[in-house]
C-alpha positions in Angstrom: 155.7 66.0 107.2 156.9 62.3 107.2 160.5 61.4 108.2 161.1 59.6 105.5 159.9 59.6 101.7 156.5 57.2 102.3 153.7 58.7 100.5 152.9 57.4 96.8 151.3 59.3 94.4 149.8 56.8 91.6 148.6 57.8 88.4 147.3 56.0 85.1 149.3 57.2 82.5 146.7 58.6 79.4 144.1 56.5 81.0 141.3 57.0 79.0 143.0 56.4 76.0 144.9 53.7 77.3 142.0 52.0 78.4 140.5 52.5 74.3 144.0 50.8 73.4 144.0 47.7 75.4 139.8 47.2 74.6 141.0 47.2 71.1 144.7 45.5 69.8 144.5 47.4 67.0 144.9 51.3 68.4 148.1 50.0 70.1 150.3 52.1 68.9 148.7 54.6 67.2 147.4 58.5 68.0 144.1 58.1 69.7 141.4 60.1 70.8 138.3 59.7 73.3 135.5 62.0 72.4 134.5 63.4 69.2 133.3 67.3 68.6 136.1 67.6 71.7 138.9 65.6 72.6 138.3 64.1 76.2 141.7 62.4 76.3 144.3 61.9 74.3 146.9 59.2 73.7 150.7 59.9 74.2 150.6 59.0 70.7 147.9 61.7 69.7 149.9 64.1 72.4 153.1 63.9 70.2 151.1 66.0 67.2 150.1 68.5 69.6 146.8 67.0 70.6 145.5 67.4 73.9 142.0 67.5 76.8 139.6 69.9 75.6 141.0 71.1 72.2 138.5 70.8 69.1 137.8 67.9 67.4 138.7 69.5 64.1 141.7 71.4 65.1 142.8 67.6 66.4 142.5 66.3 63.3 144.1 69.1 61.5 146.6 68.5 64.0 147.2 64.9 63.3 145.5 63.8 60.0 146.0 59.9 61.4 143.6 60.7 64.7 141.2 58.3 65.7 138.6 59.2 67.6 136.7 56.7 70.0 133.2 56.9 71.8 134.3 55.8 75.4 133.5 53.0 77.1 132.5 54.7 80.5 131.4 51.4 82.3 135.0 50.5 81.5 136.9 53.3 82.8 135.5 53.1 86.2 135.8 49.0 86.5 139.5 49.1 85.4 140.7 52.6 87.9 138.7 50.8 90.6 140.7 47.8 90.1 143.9 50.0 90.1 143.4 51.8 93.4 142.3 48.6 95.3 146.4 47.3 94.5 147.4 50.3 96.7 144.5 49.0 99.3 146.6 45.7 99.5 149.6 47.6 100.8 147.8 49.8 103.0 144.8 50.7 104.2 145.8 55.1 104.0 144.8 55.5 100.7 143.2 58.8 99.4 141.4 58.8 96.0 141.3 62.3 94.3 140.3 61.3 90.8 139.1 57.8 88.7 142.7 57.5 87.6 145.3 59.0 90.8 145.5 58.6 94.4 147.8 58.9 97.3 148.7 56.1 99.9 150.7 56.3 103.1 153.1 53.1 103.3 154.5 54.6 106.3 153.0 51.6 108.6 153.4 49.0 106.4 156.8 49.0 105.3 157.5 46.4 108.0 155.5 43.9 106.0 156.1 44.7 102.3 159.6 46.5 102.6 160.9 50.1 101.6 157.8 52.6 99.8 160.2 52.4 96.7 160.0 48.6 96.7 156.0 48.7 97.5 155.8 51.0 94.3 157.9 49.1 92.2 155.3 46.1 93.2 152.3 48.2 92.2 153.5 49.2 89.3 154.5 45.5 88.4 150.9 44.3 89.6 148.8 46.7 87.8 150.7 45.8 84.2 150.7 42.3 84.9 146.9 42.2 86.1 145.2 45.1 84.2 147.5 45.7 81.3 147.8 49.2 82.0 150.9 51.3 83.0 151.2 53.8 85.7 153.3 56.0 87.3 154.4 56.7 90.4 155.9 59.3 92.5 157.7 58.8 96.3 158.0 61.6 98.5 157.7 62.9 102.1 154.5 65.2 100.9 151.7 65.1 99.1 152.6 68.1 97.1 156.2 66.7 96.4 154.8 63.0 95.7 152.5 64.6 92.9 155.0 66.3 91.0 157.2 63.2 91.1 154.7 61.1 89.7 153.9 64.0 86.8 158.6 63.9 86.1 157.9 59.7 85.7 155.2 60.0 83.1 155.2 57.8 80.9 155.4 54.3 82.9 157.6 55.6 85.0 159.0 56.2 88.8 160.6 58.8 90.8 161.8 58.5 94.2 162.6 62.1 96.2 165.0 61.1 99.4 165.0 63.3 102.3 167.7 66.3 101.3 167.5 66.0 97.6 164.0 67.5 97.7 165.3 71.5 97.0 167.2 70.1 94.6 164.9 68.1 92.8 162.1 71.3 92.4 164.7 73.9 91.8 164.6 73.7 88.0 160.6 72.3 87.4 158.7 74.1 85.2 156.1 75.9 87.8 152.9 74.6 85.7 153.8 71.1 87.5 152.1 73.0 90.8 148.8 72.5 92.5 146.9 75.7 91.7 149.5 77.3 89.0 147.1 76.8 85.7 147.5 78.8 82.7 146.7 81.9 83.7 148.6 82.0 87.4 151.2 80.3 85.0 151.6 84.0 82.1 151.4 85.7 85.9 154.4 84.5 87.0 156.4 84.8 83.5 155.7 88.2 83.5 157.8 88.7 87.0 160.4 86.7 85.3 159.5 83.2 87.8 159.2 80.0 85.4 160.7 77.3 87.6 159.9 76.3 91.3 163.0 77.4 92.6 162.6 80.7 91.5 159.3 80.5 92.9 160.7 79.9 96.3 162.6 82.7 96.7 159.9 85.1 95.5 158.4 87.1 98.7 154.8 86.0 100.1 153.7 90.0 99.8 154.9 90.4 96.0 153.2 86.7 95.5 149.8 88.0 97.6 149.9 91.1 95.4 149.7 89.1 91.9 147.9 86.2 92.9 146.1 87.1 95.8 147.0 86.2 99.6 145.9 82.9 100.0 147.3 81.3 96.6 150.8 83.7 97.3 150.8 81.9 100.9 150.0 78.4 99.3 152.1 78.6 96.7 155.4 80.0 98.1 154.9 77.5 101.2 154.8 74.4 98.1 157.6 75.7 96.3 159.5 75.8 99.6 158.6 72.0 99.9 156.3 73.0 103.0 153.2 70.4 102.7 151.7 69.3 106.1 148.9 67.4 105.0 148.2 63.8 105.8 146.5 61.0 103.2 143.6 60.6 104.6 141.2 57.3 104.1 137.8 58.5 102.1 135.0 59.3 104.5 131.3 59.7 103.6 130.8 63.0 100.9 129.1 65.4 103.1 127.7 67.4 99.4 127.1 66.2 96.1 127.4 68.8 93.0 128.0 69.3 89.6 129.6 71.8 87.0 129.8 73.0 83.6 132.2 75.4 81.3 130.5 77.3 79.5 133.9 79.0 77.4 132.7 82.8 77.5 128.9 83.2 77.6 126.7 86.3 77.8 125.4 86.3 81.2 121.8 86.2 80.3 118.8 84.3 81.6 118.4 82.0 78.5 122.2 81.2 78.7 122.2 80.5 82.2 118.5 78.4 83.1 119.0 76.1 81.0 122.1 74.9 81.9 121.5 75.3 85.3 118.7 73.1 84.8 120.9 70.8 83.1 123.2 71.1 86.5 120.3 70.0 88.7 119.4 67.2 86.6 122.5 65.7 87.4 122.5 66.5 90.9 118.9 65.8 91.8 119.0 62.7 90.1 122.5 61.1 92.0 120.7 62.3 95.0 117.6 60.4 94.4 119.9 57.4 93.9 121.3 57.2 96.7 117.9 58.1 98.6 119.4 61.0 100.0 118.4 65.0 100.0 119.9 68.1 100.9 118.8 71.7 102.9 121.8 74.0 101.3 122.1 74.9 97.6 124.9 76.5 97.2 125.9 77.8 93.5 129.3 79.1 91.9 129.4 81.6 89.2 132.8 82.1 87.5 133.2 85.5 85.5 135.3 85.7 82.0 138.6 87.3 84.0 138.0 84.0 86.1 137.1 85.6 89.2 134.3 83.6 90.9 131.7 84.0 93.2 129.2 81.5 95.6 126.1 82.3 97.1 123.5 79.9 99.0 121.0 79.2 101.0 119.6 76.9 103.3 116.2 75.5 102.8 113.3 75.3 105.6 112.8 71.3 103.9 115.5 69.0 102.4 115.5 68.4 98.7 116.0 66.4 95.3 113.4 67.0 93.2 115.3 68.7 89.7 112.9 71.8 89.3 113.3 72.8 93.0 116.6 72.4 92.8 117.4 74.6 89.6 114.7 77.0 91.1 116.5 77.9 93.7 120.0 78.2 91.9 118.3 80.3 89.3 117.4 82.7 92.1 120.7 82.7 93.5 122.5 83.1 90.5 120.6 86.1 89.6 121.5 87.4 92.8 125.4 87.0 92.3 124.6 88.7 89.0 122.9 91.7 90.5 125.7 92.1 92.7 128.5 92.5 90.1 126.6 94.2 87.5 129.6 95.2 85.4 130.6 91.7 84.4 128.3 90.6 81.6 130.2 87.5 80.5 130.3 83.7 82.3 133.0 80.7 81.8 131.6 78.4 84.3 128.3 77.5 86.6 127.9 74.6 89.3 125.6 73.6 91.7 126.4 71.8 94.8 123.8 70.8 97.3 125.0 69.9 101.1 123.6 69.2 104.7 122.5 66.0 103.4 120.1 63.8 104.9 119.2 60.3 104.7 115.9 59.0 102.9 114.6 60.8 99.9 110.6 59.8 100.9 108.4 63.1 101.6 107.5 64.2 104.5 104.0 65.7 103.1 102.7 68.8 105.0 98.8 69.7 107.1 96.9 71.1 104.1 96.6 74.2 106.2 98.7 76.6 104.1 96.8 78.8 101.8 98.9 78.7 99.1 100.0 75.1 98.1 104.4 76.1 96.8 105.6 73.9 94.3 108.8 74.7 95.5 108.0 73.5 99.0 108.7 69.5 98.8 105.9 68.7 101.1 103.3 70.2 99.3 100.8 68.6 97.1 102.6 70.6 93.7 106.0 69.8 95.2 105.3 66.3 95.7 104.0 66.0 91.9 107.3 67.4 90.8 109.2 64.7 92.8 107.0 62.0 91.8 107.6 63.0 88.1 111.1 62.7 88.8 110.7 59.4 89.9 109.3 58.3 87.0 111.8 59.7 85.0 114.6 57.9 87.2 112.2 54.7 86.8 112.7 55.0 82.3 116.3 56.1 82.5 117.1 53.0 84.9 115.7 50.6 82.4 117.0 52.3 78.9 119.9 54.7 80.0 120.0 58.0 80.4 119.5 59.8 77.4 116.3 57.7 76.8 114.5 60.9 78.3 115.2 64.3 80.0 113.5 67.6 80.6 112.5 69.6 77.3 114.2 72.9 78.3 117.6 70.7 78.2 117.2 67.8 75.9 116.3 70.9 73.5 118.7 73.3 74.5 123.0 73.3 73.6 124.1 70.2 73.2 126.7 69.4 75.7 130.1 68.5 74.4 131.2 65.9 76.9 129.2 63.0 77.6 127.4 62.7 81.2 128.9 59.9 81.5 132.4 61.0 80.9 131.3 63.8 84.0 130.0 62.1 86.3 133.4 59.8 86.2 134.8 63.0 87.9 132.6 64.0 90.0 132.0 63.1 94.2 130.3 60.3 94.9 127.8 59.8 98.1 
């Protein structure tokens, strides 16, 4: 833990939206929404009637009769939150993305050039209006944990300093929801022992804590409530997996549920692998139940891979594994793929003719390399008209997806 209160937390306040009302003068102002059959953000405007991520389109609208909803300008979105985190990158070079619109920065070793962390934040702040016409808010703290939840008490366009010794003080009375890892369901856990703020969190035994939520989150949780956060910011370093997830609300765990969007999943993934002329030996797939209990299984592959049907192949397989092994739950909220142990170059290394059977799912084989040359082609048309200009039948025909790819991929790891 720092000595003194140096770690920023910066976040873009409604940053979607916000980035729809400065693209267009005349949603300034007014309730906005990004999305359309589901609202992908919402403007504090929109967020006054109730409105808020992942609700309904129509329940919005019933909501707030005024609501207007936007497309997205993706290309957007990632130009202008680049442009925000580089203004903590001219302060310091400790600066830790964790999302298009947030990060972290250590200004420990650089006060001695720009001044106090409260000054460098009020400068941020100052520079990304001034420069970007967007507001955001910031949060000083000694942790990571504590920098967070100030940043979340100065929304909107706001910031909050936490001095050493006012830090009990300052969580005592915070609502508990404003804690990593305390979502709505940890969050009707705790009411029902009678814990709603932070303080009353902290005094709440590890073992009764282990009990409700399990022993790692009870350990977590009472050690962040007691203002006990030892991690550092650390500077990005090189993805070492790529992967890709999708809600699925509460599905029947059946095969024609599942392949398809799995295959949907490895579309994704394949194809930012092949982009970066990269492939990968692990699979590795997460399967999370109705009573949101998950499970992972995985396994590592004799060759590295990217082609998409390989890929959703093997996740198929080891999702019906994770199924076999918990053959009471029959319902599923959420699937992802990741794919790790990631090598450089995407070319095939093609294999001696000297198997007997010729495995499409083997990459160097002569079926395996057609797959990954169709992909190729497929990369080749979607490079030159966008994405949705084609895709594989068993998802371009399955549900349509809600969100927009584009919207996902926003959120998701880059190489």
């Amino acid at each position: 833990m720092s000595a003194s209160a140096s770690i920023l937390h910066a976040d873009l306040d409604a940053f979607y939206a916000s980035v729809e009302q400065l693209l267009d003068p005349s949603l300034r102002g007014r309730p906005v929404a990004v999305g359309g059959g589901v609202v992908l953000a919402a403007s504090y405007e929109a967020k006054a009637f109730g409105v808020y991520s992942g609700m309904p389109g129509r329940q919005a609208r019933a909501l707030c009769p005024d609501l207007k909803f936007v497309s997205g300008h993706f290309a957007e979105y990632k130009r202008l939150g680049d442009a925000a985190i580089a203004v903590l990158g001219d302060f310091t070079p400790r600066v830790e993305r964790i999302s298009i619109d947030e990060a972290f920065a250590d200004v420990a070793g650089s006060e001695h050039l720009f001044g106090p962390a409260q000054d460098i934040a009020k400068t941020i702040r100052r520079r990304v209006r001034r420069e970007l016409g967007l507001a955001i808010s910031l949060g000083v703290a000694r942790t990571k944990h504590l920098a967070k939840i100030a940043s979340q008490v100065a929304k909107p366009d706001g910031l909050v300093v936490v001095h050493p010794g006012m830090e009990q003080g300052f969580l005592r009375d915070l609502p508990v929801e404003l804690m990593w890892g305390v979502g709505p369901v940890a969050k009707a856990r705790l009411a029902g022992m009678g814990v709603h703020t932070i303080g009353q969190l902290a005094r709440i035994s590890e073992r009764s804590l282990a009990r409700l939520l399990g022993g790692a989150v009870g350990r977590k949780l009472v050690a962040l409530a007691q203002n006990q956060d030892p991690r550092a910011v650390v500077a990005p370093r090189r993805a070492h997996s790529v992967g890709a997830q999708s809600a699925l609300g509460r599905r029947p765990a059946m095969a024609n549920v599942y392949r398809p969007t799995l295959r949907y999943l490895a579309d994704r993934v394949a194809s930012r692998l092949r982009a970066k002329s990269r492939a990968g030996r692990t699979v590795t797939v997460r399967v999370r139940f109705a009573d949101l209990r998950a499970v992972t299984r995985s396994v590592t592959l004799p060759a590295a891979v990217s082609a998409t049907a390989i890929l959703a192949e093997t996740a198929e397989e080891l999702v019906r594994a994770a199924l076999a092994d918990h053959p009471a739950e029959k319902s599923l909220s959420l699937l992802a793929i990741s794919v790790s142990h990631l090598e450089r170059g995407a070319a095939l290394q093609l294999e001696l003719p000297l198997r007997l059977d010729d495995d499409k799912r083997r990459p160097g084989t002569a079926k395996g390399a057609c797959r990954w040359a169709v992909d190729r082609a497929m990369d080749a048309v979607r490079d030159r008209f966008g994405r949705e200009a084609i895709g594989y039948g068993s998802v371009v025909l399955g549900d349509r997806h809600s969100v927009p790819d584009a919207f996902r991929e926003l959120a998701e790891k880059e190489l």
